[in-house]
N, C-alpha and C positions, 0 to 999 in steps of 0.2 A: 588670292591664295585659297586653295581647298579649306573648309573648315574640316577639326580632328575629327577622327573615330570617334571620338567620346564626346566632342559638342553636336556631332550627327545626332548622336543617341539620345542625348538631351531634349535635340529639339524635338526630333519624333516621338521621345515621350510626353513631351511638353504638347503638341499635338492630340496626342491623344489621349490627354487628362483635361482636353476643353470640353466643356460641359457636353453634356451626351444627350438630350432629349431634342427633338428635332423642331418640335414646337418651339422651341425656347430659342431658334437660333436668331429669329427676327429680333430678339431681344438683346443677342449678346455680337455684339459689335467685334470685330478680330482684324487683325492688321493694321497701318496705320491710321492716323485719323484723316479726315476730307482734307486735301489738299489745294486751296484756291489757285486757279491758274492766275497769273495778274497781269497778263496779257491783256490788255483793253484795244477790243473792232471799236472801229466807228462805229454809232448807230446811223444809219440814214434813212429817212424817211418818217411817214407820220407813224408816230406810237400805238400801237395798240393798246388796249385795254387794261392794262400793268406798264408798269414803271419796266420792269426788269423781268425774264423770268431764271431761273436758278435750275441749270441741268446737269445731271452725276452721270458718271458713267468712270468706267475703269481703263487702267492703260496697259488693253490686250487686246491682241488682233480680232478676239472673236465679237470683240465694240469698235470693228475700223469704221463703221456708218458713224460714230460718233466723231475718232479721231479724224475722220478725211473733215466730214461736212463743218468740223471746229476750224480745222487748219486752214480748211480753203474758204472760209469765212461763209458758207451756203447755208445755214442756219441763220445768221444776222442777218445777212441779206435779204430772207424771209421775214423776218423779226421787224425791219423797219427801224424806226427810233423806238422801239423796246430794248433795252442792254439784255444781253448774252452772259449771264456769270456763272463759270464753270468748277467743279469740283470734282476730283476724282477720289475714286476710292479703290481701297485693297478686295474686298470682299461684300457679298450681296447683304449681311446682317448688317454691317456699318451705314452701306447706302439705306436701306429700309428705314434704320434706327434715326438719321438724317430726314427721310421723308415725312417719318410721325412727328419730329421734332419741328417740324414745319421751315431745314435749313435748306432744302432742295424741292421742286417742285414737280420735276421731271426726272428720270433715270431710265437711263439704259442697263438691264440686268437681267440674271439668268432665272430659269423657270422655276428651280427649288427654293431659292429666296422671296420669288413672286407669290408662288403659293404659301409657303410660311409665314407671310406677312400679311396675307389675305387671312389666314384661317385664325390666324392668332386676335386679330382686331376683329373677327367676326363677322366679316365681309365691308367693315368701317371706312378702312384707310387709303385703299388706292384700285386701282382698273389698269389692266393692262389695253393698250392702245392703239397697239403695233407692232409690227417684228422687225427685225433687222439681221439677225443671222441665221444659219443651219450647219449643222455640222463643225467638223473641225476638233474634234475628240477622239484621240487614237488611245490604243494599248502598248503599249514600246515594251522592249523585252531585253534582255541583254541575250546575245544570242547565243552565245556558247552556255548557256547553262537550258534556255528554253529554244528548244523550233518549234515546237507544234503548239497548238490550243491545251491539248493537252496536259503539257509539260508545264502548265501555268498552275497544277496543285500542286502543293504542296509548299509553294515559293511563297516569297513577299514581295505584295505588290501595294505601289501607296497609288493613295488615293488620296486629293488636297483638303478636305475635311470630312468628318463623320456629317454622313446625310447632304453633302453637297450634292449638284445634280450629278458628277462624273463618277461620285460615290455610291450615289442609291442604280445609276446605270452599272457598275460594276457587282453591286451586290445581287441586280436583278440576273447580269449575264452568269455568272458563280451556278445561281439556285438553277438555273435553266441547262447547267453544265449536269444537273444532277448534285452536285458539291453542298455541304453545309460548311456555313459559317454564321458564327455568335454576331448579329451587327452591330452591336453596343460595342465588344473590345477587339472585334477585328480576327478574331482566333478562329480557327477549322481548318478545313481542308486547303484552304489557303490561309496565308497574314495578310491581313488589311491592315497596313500602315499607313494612318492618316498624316500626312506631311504637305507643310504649307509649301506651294510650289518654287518658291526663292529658292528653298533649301533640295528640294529634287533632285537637280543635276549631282549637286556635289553629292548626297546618298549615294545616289548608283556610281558615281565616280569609286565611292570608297566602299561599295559595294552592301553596304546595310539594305538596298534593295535590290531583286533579281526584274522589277520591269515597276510601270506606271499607266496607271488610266488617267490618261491628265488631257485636257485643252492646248489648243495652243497660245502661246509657241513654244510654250514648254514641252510638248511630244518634240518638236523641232530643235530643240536645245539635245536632248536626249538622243537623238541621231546623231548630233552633231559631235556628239562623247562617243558615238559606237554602238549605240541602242537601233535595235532592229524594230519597224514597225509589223505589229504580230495582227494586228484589227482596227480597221477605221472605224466607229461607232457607227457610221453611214452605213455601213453594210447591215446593218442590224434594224433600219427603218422602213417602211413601206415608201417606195421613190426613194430612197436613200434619203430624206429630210428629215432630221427632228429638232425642235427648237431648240436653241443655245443659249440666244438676246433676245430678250424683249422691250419692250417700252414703256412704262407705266409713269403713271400719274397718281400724283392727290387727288383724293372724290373732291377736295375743295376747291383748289386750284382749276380743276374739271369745271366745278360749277360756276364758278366765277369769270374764269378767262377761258371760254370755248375757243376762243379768234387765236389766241395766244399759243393753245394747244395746238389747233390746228395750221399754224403756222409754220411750228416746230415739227408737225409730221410731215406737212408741202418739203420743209427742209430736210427730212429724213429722205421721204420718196425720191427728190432729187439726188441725194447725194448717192443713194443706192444706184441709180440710173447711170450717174458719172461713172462710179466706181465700175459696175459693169461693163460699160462701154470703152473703159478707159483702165484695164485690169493693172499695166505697168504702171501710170502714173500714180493711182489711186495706192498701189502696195509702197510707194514712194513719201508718196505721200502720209500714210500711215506710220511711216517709219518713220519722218520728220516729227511729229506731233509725241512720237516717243521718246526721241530724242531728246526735245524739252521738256519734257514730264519727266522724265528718268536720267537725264544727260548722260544716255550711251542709245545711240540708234543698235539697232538689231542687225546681226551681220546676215551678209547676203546667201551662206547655205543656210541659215535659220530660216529667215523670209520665205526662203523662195522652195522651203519643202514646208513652211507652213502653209500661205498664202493658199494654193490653188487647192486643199479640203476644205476650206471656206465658201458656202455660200451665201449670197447677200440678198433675202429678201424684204418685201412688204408684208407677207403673211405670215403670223405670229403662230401659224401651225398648230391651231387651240386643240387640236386631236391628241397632238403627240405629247402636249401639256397635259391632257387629262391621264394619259397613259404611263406619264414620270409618277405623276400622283400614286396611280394602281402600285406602279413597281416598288415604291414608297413604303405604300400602306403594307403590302405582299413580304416586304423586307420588316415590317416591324418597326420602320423607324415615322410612322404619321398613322394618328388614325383615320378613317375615312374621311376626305373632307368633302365639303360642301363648296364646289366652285361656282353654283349657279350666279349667277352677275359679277364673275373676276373681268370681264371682256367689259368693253365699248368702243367698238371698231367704227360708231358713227363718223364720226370726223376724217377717220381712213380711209373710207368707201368714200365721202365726199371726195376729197383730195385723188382719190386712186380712177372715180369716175370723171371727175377735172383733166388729169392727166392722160384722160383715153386707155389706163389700164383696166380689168377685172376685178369686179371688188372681191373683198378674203370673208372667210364663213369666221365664225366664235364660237362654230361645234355645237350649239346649244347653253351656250354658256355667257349670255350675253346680258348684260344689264336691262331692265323693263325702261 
């Protein structure tokens, strides 16, 4: 059942009375807490170098490298007798706040939590590893009130947290519109209404919003209410790519189990490969693995006008990561950072020269 007008309003205010500095988001944890799958793979084979290793990632399509390679077991398989124990999370600050806490070792997450977590520990706490997605970021719009780009001042558009990545890409495209907007409360020439994506659909359902810069499959849900897509974010990249997922590690975990790490990436590289190669089963597949995490699969016009603005790389696209940062900084919401040593794509260039692929660059930004 719809939630009222007035618990919409709630939560949207409730939203956007969470803490405002963007430094601080790696600190403040939001949506549920880690969720243990207790699904037990067999282990087979000889152990590596840990007992177990411990990997996070979310249950959204734009982590299906995580959900396929979990479901189809291609991570364990890699893994050996090392145990696989999984945990999902709502949001990139909760997974971070888990990786400092030393509950996760691994995670699959987006670029604005990467960097937040990096700048905040002071280049301390983690390296990103590897990529796993591009794209899959649209603008949805209700159509009778907006058709053009244009038509998008004046309106309110959510965005799923202040200083999120889909948040500082929309504040970047606004300024670039010519447009002002306050980034702290959201107010100018547009509303940025920061709303946690649960809540989304039913917003525009009741109309508290006139469109959304959201991921998916929540741009896909929104279609699926009658929401027009007004802008792929792909259209706004050099190749249409720019990072969504990434991969990252503990510096400790990094230092201690290399074999482990790089296991975990053989099992990434592969599962991307499947997925590829095997676009229907692989969206099938993703949707099973949501199914038990959320006990409701995705119906099939969500999937399948989510599914194919997704694409599924190895390369972590450190360019377009340095360039989230700029549009960040530009918006007011980070000051300058320092990413020199966020990368160490050693173990992915192994793995990616192993596999007969091209290895991926770290832009300059690569650990000594």
């Amino acid at each position: 059942m719809p939630a009222s007008r007035t618990t919409l309003r709630r939560s949207i205010a409730a939203a956007a009375a969470l803490p405002l500095l963007i430094g601080a988001l790696a600190s403040c944890g939001y949506g549920s807490e880690a969720k243990n799958d207790e699904k037990k793979v067999a282990t087979e084979g000889e152990k590596l170098s840990a007992d177990a290793v411990r990997l996070g990632y979310f249950p959204n399509l734009t982590h299906a490298t995580a959900l396929v390679g979990h479901q189809e077991g291609i991570f364990q398989k890699e893994l050996g007798g090392t145990e696989l124990k999984v945990s999902t999370f709502n949001a990139g600050p909760s997974e971070i706040e888990a990786l400092n806490a030393g509950s996760i070792d691994i995670g699959f997450i987006g670029p604005s939590p990467s960097i937040n977590g990096y700048t905040k520990s002071k280049g301390t706490n983690l390296r990103i590893v590897g990529g796993s997605a591009s794209g899959g970021v649209k603008l949805v719009v209700n159509p009778d009130k907006i058709k053009t780009l244009d038509d998008v001042k004046g309106k309110r558009i959510a965005t799923p947290q202040l200083g999120n990545t889909q948040d500082v890409a929309f504040l970047n495209w606004v300024s670039e519109k010519g447009w002002k907007v306050d980034a702290q409360s959201g107010k100018g020439d547009v509303s940025v209404l920061r709303t946690d994506n649960k809540v989304t659909p039913d917003a525009y359902k009741s109309g508290s919003i006139d469109g959304a810069w959201v991921p998916e499959p929540t741009a896909s849900k929104l279609v699926s209410e009658g929401a027009k897509v007004l802008l792929d974010e792909s259209d706004l990249w050099p190749d249409k790519k720019f990072v969504i997922t990434n991969i990252i590690v503990s510096q400790k975990f990094l230092k201690e189990h290399p074999d482990v790490v790089e296991a975990v990436l053989r099992g990434s590289v592969k599962t991307n490969a499947w997925i590829n190669a095997n676009p229907e089963k692989a969206k099938a597949s993703a949707n099973a693995k949501l199914a038990k995490l959320s006990g409701k699969p995705l119906g099939d016009k969500v999937i399948n006008g989510a599914w194919p603005s997704i694409q599924f790389t190895n390369d972590p696209l450190a360019a377009t990561l340095q360039a989230q940062a700029d549009h960040a900084v530009k918006a007011g919401l980070l000051e300058k950072p320092d990413l020199k040593g966020i990368y160490d794509l050693t173990a992915l260039n192994k793995v990616l020269k192993a596999a007969g692929q091209p290895v991926v660059s770290d832009a300059g930004l690569g650990a000594k």
